[in-house]
N, C-alpha and C positions, 0 to 999 in steps of 0.2 A: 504494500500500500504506500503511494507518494506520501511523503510528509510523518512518515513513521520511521522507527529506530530499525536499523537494520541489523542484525546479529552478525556475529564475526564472520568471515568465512563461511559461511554458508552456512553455520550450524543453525539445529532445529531449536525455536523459541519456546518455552514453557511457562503459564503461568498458574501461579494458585489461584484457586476459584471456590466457590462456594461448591462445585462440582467437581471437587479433586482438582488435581495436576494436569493443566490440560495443554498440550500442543497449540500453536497459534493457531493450526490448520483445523485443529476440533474446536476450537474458539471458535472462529471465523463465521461459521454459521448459524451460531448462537445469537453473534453482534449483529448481523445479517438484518436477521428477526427483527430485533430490537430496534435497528437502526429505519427499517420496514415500517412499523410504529409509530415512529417519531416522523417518519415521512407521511405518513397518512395525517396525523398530526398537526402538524405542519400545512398540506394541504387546507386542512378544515379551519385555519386561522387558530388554533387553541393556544397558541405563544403570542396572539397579538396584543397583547396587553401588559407584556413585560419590554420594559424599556429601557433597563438597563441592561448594558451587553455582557459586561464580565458574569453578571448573575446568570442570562439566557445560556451564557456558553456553557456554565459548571451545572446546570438543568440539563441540558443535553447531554454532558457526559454521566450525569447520576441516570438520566433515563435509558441508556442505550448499557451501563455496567454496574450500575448500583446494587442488579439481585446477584450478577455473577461474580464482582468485588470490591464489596461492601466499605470495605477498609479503607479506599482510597478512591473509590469512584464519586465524582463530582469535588474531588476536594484538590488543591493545586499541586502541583508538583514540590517534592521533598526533597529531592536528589537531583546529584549533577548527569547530565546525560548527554552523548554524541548522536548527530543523525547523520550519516555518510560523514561527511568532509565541515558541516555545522556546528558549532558549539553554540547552543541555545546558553539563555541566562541562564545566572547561579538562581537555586530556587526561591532563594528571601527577595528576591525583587520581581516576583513574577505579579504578586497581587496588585503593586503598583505599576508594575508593565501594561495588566489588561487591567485597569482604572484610565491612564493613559491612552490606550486604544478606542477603549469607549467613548471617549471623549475626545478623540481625533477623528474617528468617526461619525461622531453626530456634525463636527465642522464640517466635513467633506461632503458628506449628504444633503447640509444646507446650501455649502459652495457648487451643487450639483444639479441642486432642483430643477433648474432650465434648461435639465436634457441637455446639455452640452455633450456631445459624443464622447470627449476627447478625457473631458472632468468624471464622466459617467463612466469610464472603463478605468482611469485611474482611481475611482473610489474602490471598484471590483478588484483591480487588483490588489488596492492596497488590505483589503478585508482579507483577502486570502493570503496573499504572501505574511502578511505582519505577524497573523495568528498564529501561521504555521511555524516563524522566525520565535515566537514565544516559547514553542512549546510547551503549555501550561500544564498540561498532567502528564506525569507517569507512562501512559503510552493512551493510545487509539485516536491521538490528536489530528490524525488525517479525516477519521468517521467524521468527529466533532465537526469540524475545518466543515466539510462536506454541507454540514445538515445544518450549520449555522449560513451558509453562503445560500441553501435553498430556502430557509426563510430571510435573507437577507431580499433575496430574486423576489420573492412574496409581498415584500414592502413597497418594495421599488415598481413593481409592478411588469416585471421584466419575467420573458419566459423562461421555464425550469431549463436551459441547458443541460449539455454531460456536462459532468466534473470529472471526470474518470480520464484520465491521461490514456491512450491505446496504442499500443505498437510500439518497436522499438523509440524512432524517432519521435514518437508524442512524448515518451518520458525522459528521452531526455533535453528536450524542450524545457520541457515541465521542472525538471534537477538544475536549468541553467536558469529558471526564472526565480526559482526557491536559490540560489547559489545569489543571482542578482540583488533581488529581492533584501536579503541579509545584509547589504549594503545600499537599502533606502533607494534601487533604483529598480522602478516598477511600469518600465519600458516591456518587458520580453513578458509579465505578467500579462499589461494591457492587449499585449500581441496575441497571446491564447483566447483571450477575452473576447477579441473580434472574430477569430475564428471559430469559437463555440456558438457566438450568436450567427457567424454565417453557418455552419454546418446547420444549426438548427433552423434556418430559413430554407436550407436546403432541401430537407429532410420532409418539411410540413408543404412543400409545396407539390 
């Protein structure tokens, strides 16, 4: 998954769960479900009335892991952590990182309103790349990432797009705009950006 931790060498990821020790891969369609949920969810507007983002984001991650890991779902990140070649923050400044976010975000949305094309992709980027450049929990921060950007698309009034990076070269598009992105420039973001809303024009016609 883009935007999640990747284990050394190829080894296999395990984690404790309210359901024993489980492989990422018996994980996977557990979060699946859940994340399934939260989508339908989502659809039905049931988050529109939370306003603050840092909260919406750690709802999202208690709703998609909170029965399978109770201990640490929806709550921020404890520990130091690498994702490929990223070293996200240390974890005592993640609460005011995504206090910060929230509040960059509600500027952007305002400096946005007039449909501007160019403002309107640089806010999508900046939503997804920033989050991800956080990584505020422990792991499934790509799910989160996902399901915060579909009810982001929900507000804005903009169609559900993929999120989902495909094929060789989409991800590593996708690795060089998370690589950018880490460095506050949210050019190669906004370029996937266009492409998802053209593919999705392409698709519905």
């Amino acid at each position: 998954m883009a935007g999640e931790t990747t284990p050394p060498g190829g080894a296999t990821r395990f984690i404790q769960t309210t359901r024993g020790l489980l492989s990422y891969s018996q994980l996977a369609p557990l979060l699946a479900e859940r994340v399934l949920r939260v989508e339908t969810a989502i659809a039905a507007d049931t988050f529109a009335a939370q306003e603050a983002v840092a909260e919406l984001v750690r709802q999202f991650h208690f709703e998609i892991a909170g029965d399978l890991v109770p201990e640490w779902a929806g709550h921020w990140r404890d520990a130091e952590v690498r994702v490929g070649e990223h070293h996200p923050p240390s974890p005592h400044r993640v609460p005011m990182l995504m206090r910060d976010y929230g509040e960059d975000l509600r500027t952007r949305r305002e400096n946005a309103s007039g449909r501007m094309e160019e403002l309107l992709l640089e806010l999508l980027a900046f939503a997804e790349g920033r989050l991800l450049s956080i990584h505020p929990f422990n792991d499934f921060n790509g799910r989160v990432t996902r399901l915060f950007l579909r009810e982001w698309l929900r507000r804005l009034e903009l169609p559900p797009v993929d999120l989902v990076p495909t094929g060789s070269a989409g991800e590593a598009a996708y690795f060089a705009a998370l690589h950018a992105g880490d460095g506050n420039d949210w050019r190669p973001f906004m370029k996937i950006w266009e492409q998802r809303f053209e593919q999705f024009g392409d698709a519905a016609q």
